[in-house]
C-alpha positions as CSV (number, residue, x, y, z in Angstrom):
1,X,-123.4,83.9,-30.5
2,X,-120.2,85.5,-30.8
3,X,-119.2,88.7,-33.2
4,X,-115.7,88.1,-34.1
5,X,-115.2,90.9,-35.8
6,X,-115.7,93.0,-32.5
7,X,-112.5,93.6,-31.3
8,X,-114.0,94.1,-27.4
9,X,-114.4,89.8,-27.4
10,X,-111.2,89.0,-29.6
11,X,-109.0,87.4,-26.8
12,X,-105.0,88.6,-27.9
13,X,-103.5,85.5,-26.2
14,X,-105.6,83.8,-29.3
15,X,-105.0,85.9,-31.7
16,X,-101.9,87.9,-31.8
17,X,-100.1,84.2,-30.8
18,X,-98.4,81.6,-32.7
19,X,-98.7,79.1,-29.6
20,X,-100.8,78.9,-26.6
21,X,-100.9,76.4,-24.1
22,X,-98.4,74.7,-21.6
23,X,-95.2,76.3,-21.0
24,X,-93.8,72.4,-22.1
25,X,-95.9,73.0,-25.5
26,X,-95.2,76.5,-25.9
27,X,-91.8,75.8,-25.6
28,X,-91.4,72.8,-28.0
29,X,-93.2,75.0,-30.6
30,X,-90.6,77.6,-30.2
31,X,-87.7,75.0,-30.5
32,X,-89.3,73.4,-33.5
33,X,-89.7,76.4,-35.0
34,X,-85.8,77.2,-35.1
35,X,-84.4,80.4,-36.3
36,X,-88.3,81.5,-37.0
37,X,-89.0,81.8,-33.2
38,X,-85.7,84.6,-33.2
39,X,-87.6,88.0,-31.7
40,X,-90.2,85.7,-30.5
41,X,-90.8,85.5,-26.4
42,X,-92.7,83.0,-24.5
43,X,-95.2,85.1,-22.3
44,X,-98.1,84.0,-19.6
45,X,-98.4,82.7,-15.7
46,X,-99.7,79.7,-14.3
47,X,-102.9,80.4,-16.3
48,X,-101.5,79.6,-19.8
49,X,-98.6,80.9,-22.2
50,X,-98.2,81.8,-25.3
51,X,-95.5,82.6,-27.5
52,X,-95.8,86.1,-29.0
53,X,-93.4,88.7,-31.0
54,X,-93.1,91.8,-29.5
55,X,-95.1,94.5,-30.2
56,X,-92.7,97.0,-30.6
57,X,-91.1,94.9,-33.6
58,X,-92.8,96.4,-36.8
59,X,-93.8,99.8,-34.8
60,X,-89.4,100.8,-34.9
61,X,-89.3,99.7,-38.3
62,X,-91.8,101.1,-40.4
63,X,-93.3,104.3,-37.8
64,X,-90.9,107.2,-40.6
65,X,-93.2,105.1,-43.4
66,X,-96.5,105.5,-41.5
67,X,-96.0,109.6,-42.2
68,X,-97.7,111.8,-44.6
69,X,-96.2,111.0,-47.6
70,X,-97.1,114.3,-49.6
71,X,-95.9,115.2,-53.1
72,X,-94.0,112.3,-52.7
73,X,-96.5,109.8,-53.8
74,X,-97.7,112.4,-56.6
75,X,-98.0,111.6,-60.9
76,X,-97.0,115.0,-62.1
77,X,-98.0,115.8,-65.7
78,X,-99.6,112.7,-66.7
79,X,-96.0,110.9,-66.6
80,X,-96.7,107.3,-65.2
81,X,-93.3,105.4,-66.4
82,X,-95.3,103.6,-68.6
């Protein structure tokens, strides 16, 4: 039986994808998906392919955010804006 919560069997062509399969398939999905599929890249070999976002997409935007955040996210003197 499989654990699918351990990340050592989880398969990324499965499940960081939003199509796998032919490169015809993979492809239709892209062009029936539109203006959805911009930043999107079809990826893969003989084997298979699957159509994927880059990684780097949300890592730029939000890696400032990830930072400590400090007194910055700090109630002082009981004041909640309630």
């Amino acid at each position: 039986m499989i654990d699918w919560s351990d990340p050592i069997q989880r398969e990324e062509k499965w499940t960081k994808s939003i199509a796998v399969g032919s490169r015809e398939f993979v492809n239709r999905v892209q062009i029936n998906l539109g203006g959805r599929a911009n930043g999107r890249n079809i990826q893969g070999d003989e084997a298979g392919y699957q159509l994927r976002e880059a990684s780097e997409t949300y890592s730029a935007l939000f890696e400032d955010e990830k930072d400590d955040m400090g007194s910055n996210n700090a109630y002082i003197g009981g004041n909640y804006g309630i």
